[in-house]
DOKOL-79746 format. One record per atom (N, C-alpha, C, CB): y, x negated, z. Coordinates in steps of 0.2 Angstrom, whole numbers, plus 2048, in hexadecimal, padded with zeros to 3 digits. Glycine has a CB too. Example, Ala and Ser with C-alpha at 12.3 -4.5 7.8 and 13.67 -1.06 7.14 Angstrom:
// DOKOL-79746
7E47BE827/7EA7C2827/7F07BE827/7EA7C782D/7F57C0823/7FB7BC824/8007C0827/7FD7BA81D/
//
This chain:
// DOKOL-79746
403AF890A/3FFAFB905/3FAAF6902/404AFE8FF/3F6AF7900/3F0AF38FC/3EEAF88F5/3E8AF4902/3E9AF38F2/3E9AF68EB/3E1AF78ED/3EBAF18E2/3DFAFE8E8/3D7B018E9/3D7B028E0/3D6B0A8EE/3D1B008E0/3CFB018D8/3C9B058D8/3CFAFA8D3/3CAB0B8D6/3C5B118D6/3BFB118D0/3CBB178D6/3BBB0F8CF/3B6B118CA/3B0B158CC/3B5B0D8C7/3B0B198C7/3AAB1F8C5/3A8B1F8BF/3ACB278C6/3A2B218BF/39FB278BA/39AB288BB/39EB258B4/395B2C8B7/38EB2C8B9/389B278B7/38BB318B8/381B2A8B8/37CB258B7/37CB228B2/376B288B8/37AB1C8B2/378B178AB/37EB138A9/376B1D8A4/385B148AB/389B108A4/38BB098A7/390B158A2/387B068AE/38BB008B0/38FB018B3/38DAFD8AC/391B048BA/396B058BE/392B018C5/397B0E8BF/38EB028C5/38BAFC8CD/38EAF38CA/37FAFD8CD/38CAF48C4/38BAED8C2/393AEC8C0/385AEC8BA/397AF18C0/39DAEF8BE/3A1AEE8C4/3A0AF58BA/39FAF28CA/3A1AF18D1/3A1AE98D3/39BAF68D6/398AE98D4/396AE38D7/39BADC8D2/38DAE38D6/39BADB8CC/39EAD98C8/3A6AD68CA/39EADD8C3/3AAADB8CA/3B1ADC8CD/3B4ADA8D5/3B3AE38CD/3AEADC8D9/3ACAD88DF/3AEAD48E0/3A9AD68E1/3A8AD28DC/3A6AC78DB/3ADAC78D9/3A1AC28D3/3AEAC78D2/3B4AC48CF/3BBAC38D5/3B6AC98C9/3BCAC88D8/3C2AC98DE/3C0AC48E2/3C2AD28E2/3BAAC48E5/3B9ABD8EA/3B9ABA8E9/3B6ABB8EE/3B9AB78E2/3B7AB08DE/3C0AAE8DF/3B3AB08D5/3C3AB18DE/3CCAB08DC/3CFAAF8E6/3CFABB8D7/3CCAB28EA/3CEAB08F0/3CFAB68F3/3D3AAC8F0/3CEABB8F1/3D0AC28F5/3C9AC48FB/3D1ACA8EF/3CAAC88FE/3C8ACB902/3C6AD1902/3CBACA907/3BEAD48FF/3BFADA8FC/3BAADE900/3BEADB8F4/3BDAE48FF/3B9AE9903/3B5AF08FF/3BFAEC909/3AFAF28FD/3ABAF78FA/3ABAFA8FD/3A6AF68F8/3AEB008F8/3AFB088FE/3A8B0B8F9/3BBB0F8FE/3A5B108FB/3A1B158F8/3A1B1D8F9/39BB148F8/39DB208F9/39EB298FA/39AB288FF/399B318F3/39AB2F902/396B31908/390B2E908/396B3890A/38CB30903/384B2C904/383B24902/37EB318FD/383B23905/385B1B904/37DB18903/38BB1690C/378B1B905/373B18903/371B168FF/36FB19904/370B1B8FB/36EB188F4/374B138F0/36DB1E8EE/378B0D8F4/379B098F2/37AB018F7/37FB0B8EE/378B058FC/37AB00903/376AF9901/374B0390D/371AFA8FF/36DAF4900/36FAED8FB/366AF78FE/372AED8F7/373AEA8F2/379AE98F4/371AED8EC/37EAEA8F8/382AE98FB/380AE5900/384AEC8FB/37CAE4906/37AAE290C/377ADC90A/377AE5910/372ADD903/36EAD6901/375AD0900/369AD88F9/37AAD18FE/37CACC8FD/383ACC901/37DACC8F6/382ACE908/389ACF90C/38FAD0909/38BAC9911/390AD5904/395AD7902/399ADE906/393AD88FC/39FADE907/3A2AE290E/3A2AEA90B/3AAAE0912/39DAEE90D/39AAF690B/39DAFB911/391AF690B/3A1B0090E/3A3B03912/3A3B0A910/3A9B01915/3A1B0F913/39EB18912/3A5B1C913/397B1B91A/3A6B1F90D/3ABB2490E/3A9B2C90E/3B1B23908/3A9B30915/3A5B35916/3A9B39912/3A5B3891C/3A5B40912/3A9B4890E/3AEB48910/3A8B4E90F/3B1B49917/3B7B4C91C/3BBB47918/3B6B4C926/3BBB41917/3C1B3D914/3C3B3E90D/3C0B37915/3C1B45909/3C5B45905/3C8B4D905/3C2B438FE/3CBB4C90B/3D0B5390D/3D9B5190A/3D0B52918/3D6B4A90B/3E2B46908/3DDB40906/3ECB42912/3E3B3E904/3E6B35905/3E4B3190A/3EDB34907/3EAB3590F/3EAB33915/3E2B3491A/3F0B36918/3DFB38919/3D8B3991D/3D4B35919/3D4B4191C/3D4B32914/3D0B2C90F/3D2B27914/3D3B2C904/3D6B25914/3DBB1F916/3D6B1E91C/3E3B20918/3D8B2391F/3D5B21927/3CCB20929/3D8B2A92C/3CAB20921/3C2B1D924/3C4B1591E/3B8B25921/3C8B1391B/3C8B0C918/3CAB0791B/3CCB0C912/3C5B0391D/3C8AFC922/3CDAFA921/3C4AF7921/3D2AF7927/3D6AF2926/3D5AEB925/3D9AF392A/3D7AE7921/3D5AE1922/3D5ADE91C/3CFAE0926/3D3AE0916/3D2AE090E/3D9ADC90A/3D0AE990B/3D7ADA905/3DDAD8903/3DAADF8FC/3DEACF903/3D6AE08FA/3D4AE48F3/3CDAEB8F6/3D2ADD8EB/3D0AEF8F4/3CBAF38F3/3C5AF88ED/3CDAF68F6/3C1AF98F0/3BFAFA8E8/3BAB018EA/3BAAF18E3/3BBB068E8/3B7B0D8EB/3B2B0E8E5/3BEB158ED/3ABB108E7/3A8B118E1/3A5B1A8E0/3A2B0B8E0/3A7B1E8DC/3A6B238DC/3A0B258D8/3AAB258DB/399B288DA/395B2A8D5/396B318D5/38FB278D7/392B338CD/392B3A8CB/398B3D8CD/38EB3E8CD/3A0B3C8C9/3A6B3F8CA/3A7B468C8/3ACB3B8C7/39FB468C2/3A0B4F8BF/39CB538C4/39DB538B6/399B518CA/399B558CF/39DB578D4/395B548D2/39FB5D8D9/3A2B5E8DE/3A5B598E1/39FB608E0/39EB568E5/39FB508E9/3A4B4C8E6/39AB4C8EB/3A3B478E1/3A3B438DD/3ADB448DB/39DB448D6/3AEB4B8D9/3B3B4E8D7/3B8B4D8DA/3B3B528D6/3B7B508E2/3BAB4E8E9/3BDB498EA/3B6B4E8EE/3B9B448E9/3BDB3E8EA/3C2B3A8E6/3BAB398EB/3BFB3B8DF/3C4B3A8DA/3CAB418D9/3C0B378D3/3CAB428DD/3D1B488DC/3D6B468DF/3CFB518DF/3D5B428E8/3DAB3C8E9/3DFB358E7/3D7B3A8EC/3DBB378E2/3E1B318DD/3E2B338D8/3DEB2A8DB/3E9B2E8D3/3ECB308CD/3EAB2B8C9/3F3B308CE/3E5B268CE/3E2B208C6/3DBB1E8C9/3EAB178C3/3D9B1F8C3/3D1B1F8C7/3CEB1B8BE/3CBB2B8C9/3CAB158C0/3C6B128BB/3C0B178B8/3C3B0A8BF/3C1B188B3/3B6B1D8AF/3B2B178AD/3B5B248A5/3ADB148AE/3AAB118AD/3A3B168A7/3A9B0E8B4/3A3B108A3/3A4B1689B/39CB0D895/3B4B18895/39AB11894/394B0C891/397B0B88A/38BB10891/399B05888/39AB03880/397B0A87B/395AF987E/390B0B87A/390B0F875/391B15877/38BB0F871/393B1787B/399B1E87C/39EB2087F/396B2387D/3A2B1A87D/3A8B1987E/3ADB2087A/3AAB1287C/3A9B20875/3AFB2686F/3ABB2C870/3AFB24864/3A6B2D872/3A4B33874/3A2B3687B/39FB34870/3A6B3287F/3A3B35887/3A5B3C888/3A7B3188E/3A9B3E886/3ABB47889/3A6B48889/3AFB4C886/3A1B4A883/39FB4D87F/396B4C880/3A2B4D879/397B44884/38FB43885/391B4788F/38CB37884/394B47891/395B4A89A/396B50897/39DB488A0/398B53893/398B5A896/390B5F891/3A4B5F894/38DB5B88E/387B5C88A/382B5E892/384B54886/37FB62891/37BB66897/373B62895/37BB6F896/371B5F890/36CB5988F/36EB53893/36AB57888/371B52896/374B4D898/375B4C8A1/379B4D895/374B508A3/377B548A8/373B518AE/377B5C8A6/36EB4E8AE/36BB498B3/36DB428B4/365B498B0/373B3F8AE/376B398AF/37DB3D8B4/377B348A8/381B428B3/386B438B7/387B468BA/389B448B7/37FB4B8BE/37EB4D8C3/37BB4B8C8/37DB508C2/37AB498CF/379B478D5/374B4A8D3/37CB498DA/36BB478D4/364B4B8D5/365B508DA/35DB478D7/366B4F8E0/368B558E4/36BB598E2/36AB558E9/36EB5A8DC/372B618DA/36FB638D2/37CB5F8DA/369B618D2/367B628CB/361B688CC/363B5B8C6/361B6A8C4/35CB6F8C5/358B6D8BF/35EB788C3/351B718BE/34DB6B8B5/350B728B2/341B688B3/352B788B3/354B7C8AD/35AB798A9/355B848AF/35AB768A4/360B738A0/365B7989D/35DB6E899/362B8089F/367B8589C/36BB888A3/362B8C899/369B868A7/36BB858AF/36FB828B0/367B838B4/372B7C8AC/376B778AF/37DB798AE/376B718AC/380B768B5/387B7A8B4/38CB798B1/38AB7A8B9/392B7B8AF/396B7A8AB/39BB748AE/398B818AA/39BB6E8AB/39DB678AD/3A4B698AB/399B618A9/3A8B6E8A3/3AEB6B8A3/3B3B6B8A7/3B1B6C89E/3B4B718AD/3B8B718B1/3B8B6C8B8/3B9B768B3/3B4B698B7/3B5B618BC/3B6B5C8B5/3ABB5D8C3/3B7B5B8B1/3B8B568AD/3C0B578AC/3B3B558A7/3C1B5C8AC/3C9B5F8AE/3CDB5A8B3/3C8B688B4/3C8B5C8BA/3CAB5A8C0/3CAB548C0/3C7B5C8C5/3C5B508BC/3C5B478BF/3CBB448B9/3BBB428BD/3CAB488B2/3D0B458AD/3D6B468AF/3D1B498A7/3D9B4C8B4/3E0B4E8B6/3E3B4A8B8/3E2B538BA/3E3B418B3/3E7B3C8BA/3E6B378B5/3E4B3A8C5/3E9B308B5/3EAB2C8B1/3E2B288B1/3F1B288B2/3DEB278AE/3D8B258AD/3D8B208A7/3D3B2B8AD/3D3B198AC/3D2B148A6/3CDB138A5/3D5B0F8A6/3C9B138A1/3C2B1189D/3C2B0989F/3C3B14893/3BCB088A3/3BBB018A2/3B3B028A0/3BDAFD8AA/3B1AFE89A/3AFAFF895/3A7AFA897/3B5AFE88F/3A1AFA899/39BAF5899/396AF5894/398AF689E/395AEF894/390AEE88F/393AEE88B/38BAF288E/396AE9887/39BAEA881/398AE4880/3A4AEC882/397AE3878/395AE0875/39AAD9872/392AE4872/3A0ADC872/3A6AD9870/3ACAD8873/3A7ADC86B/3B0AD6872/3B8AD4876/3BAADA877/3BEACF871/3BFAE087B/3C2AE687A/3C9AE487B/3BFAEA880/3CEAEA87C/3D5AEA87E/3D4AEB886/3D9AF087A/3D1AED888/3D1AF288F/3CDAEC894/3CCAFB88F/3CBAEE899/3C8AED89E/3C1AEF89C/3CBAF08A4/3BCAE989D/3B5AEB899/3B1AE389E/3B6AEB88E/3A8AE689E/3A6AE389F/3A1ADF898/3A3AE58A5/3A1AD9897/39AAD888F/394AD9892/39AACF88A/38FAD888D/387AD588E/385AD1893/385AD1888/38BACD894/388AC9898/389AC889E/388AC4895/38CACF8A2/38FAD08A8/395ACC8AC/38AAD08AB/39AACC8A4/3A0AC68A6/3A5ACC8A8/3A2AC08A0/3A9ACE8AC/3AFAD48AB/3B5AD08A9/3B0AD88B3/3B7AD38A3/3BEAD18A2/3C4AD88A1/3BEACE89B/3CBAD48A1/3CFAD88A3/3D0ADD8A9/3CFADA89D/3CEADA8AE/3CDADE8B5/3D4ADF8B5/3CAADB8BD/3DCADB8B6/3E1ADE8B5/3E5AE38B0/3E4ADA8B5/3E0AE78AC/3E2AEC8AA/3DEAF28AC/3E3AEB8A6/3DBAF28B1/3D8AF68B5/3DFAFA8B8/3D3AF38B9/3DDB038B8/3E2B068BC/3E1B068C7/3E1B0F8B9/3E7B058C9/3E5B038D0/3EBB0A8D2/3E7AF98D3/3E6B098DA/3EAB0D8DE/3EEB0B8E3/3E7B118E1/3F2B0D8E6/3F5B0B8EC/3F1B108F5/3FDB0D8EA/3F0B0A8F8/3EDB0E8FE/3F0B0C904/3E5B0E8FE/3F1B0D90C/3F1B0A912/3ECB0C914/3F7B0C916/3E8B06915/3E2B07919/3E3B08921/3DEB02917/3E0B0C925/3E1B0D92B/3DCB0C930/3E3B1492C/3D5B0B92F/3CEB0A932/3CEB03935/3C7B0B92D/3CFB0493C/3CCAFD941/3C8AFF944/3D2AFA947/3C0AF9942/3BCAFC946/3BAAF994C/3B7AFD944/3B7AFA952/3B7AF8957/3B0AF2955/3B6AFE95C/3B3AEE95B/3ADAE895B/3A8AE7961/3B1AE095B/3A1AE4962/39DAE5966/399ADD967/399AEB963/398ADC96B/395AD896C/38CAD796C/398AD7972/38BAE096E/384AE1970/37FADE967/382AEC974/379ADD96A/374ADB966/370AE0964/370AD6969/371AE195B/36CAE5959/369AE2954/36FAEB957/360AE8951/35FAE594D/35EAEA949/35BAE294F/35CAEA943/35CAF093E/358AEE937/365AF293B/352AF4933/352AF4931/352AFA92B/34FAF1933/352AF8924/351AFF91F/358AFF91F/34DB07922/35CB0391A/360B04918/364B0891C/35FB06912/36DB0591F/36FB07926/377B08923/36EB0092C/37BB0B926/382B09925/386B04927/386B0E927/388AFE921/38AAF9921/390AF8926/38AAF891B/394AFE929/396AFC92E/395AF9934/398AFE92E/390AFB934/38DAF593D/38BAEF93C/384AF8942/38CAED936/38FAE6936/397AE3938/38EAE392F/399AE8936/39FAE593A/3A2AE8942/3A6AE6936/39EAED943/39FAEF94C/39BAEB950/39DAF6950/395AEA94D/390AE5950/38DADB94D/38AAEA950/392AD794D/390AD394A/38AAD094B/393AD094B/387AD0952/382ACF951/37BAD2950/382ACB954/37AAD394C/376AD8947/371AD3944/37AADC942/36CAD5947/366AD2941/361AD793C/360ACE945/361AD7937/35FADA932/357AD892F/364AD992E/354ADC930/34DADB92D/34BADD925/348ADE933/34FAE2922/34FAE391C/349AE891C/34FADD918/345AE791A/33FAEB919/338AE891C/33EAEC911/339AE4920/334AE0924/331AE3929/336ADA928/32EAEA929/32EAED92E/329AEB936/32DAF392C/325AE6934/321AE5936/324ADF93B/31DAE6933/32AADC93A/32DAD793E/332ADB942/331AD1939/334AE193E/338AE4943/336AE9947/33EAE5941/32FAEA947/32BAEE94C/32AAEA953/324AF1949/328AE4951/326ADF955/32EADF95A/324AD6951/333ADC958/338ADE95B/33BAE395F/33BADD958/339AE995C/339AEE95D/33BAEF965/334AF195B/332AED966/32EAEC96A/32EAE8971/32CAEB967/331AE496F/332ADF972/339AE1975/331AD996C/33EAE7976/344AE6977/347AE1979/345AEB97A/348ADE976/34FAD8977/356AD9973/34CAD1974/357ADD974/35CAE0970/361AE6972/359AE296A/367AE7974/36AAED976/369AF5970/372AEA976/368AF1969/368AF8965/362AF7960/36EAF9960/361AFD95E/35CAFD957/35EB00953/356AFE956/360AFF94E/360B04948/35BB05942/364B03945/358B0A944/353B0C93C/355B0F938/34DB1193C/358B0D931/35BB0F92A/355B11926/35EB09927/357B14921/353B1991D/350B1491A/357B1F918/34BB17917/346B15911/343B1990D/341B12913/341B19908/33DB1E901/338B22905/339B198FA/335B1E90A/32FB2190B/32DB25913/32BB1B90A/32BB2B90F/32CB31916/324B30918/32FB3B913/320B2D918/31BB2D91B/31CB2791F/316B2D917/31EB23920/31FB1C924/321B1F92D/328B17921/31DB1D931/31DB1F937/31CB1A93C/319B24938/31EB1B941/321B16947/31CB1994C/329B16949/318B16950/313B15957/319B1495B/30EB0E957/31FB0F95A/31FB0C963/329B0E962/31BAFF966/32AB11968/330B15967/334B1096E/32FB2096A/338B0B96E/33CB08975/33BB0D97B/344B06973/33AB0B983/33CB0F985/342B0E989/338B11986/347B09989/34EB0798C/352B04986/34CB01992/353B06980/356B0497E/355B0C979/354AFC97C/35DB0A977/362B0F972/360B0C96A/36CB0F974/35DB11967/359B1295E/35EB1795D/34FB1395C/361B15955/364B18952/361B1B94C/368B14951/35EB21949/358B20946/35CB2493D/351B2494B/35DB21939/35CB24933/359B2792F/35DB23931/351B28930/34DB2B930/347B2A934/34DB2A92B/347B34936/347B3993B/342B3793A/34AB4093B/33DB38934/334B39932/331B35935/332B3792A/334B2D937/330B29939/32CB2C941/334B23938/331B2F944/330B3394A/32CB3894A/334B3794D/32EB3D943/330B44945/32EB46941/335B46946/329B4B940/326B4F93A/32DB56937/31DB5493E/32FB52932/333B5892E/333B5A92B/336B5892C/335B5E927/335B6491F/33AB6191C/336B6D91F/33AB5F917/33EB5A912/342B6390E/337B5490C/349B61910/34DB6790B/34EB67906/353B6990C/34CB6D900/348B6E8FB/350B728F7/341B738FD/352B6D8F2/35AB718F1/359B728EB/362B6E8F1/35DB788E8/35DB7B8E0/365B7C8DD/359B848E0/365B7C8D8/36CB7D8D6/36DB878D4/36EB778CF/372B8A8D9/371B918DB/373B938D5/374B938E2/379B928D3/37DB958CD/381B8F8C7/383B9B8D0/382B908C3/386B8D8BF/38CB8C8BE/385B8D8BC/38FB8F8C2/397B8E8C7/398B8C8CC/39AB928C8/393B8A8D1/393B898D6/399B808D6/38BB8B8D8/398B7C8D1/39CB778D3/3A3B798D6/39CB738CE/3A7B7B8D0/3AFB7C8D0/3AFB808D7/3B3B818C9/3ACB848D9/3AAB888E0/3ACB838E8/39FB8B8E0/3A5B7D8E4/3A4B788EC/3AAB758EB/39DB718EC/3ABB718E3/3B1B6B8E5/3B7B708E9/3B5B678DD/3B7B768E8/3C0B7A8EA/3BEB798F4/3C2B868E5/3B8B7B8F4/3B6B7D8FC/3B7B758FD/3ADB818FF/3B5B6F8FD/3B6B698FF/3BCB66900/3B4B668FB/3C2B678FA/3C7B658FA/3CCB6B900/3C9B658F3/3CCB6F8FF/3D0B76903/3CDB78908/3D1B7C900/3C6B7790B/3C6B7B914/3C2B76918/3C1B83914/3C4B7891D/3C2B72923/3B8B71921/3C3B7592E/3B8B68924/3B1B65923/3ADB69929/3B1B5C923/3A8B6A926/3A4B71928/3A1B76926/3A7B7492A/3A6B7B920/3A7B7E91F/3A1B7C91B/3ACB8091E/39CB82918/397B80915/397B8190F/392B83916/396B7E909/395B7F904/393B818FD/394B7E905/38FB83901/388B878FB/383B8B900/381B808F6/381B908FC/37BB95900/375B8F902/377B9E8FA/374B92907/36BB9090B/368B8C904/364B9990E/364B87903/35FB888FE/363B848F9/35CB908FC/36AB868F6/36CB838F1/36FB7C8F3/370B888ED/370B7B8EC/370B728EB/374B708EF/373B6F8E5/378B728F3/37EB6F8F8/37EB718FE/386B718F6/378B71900/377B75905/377B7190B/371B79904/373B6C908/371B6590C/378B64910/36FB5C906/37EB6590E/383B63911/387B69918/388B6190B/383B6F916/385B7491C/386B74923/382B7791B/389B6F925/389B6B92E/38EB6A930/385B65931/391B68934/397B68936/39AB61935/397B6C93C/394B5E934/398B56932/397B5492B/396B50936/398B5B926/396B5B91F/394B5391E/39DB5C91B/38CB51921/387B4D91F/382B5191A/384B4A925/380B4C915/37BB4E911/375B4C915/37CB4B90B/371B54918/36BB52919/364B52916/36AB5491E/35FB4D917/35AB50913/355B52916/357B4D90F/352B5691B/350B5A920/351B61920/352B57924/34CB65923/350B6A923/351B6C92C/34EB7091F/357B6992E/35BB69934/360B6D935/35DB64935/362B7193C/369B7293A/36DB6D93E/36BB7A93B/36EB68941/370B63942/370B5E940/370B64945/374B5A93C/373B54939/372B4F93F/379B51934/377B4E944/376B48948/372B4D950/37EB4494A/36BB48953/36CB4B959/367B4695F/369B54957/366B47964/365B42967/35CB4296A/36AB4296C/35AB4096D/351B3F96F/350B3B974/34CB3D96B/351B3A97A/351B3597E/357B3297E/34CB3297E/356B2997A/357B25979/359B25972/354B2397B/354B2996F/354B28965/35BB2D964/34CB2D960/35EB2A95F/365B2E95C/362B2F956/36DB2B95B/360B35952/35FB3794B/365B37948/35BB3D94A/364B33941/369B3893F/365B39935/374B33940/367B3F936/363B4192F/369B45928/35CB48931/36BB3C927/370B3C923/374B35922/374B41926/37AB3491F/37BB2C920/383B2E925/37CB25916/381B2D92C/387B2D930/388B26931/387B32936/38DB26931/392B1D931/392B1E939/39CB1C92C/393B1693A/392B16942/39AB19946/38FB0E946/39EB18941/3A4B1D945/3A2B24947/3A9B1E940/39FB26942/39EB2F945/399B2E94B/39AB3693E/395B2A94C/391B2B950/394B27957/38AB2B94D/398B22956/39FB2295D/3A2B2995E/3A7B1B95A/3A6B29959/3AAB3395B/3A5B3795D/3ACB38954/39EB3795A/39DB3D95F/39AB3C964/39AB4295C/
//
């Protein structure tokens, strides 16, 4: 068994910085720590890879149990630390419904009034996922039956930005974390051994941080694209990986033609229609979180069009395209328009 220390909340209260924080601290002490996240791991990969800290993607399908969580959490760790964003959404909800002690990560001046700033429908852009927002603020769904769902279990407030000394687990002003041993922890068996490779890859843009450990030797160009076009080019290399970036106008001339590209974004190829999501009704959460937790990964979501729709495929990936297959192949090029970890794309 190993210990996991789970923290969430939503936008703004210091939860990245509390993460990254608790990290450090754990390696400074001698441990060996491993950063688990949600399925969309992009919007945090990078900041992770900049400083080789060990990042690891936990899909949808793994919050079916415990035991299906387990089996995508590396072996090898001595501490783990899972970071949940937006818990009063569906997604968000899903995961924290697997455990009985989950850290909130909660901002000093609304410590005494968080219910009531989350379940405020003016507000509703910090503790909802943009992809699941609408701008009608009379639209916004009703949050208190997922704040139901994320309270039903022992929960400890670890408190940032605090200006003063606390009783609890809290970060100050000055990004020092105290009292991490009174943080609530979980007990887990991690089960994920991943296969190792010798072949040479190179990668740029924002990728899933596991092919640093199937593939050690991995060279990373970050956002240099123009070094790693040259390479590209140049095939000297068994693999390539193109990871995502912000920018859907960025386009590639020269495609390998003996060598296997992994591509995270499709656009650089491929003229797409960027999928356009709405939030359909204002029950539709309590709806997704129950389909997530209770029926096989697959099963869709939400209607066509509406906010969860992105995830309608059979390898419940969040796409942003409008595809009806998240992963598929083109010669040599492997699309995948979504953040599939290189495990699913060994399985399939």
């Amino acid at each position: 068994m190993s210990d996991l220390v789970v923290l969430t909340s939503n936008k703004g209260q210091g939860k990245r910085t509390a993460t990254l924080l608790l990290e450090e601290t754990l390696r400074n002490e001698g441990y060996r720590v491993a950063c688990l996240v949600t399925g969309n791991g992009r919007l945090d990969v990078y900041s992770y890879l900049l400083e080789q800290r060990y990042h690891y993607s936990v899909p949808l399908e793994a919050t079916h149990s415990k035991e299906a969580f387990e089996r995508w959490v590396p072996t090898g760790y001595d501490r783990y630390i899972l970071e949940v964003t937006f818990p009063y959404s569906p997604i968000g909800a899903a995961y924290i419904d697997l455990f009985g002690n989950i850290n909130e990560v909660v901002s000093y001046d609304l410590r005494d009034t968080w219910e009531q700033h989350v379940l405020d429908p003016k507000n509703k852009a910090e503790s909802i996922d943009p992809a699941e927002n609408n701008p009608d603020v009379a639209a916004a769904p009703d949050l208190a039956p997922l704040w139901d769902v994320v309270h039903d279990r022992n929960v400890r407030t670890l408190v940032t930005k605090a200006p003063k000394a606390l009783d609890g687990p809290y970060v100050d002003t000055a990004k020092v974390f105290h009292n991490l041993e009174m943080l609530a922890v979980e007990s887990i068996t991690p089960r994920m051994k991943l296969p190792k490779s010798s072949k040479k890859v190179i990668a740029v843009g924002e990728f899933p941080a596991e092919y640093w450990d199937i593939y050690p030797d991995l060279t990373w160009y970050q956002y240099y694209y123009a070094e790693f076009m040259q390479a590209l080019r140049d095939e000297k290399y068994d693999l390539a990986v193109i990871g995502t970036c912000h920018n859907e106008a960025l386009k590639f001339r020269d495609r390998p033609k003996d060598r296997t590209v992994v591509c995270y974004q499709p656009s650089v190829y491929l003229d797409l229609k960027t999928r356009e999501k709405k939030l359909s009704a204002n029950h539709d959460f309590r709806a997704v979180f129950s389909t997530i937790r209770t029926r096989p990964s697959g099963t869709p979501l939400g209607p066509a069009g509406g906010a969860f729709s992105g995830y309608n495929n059979r390898l419940w990936i969040n796409t942003k395209h409008e595809v009806d297959e998240p992963l598929w192949r083109d010669g040599n090029v492997i699309f995948c328009d979504g953040w599939i970890t290189p495990q699913v794309l060994l399985r399939e």
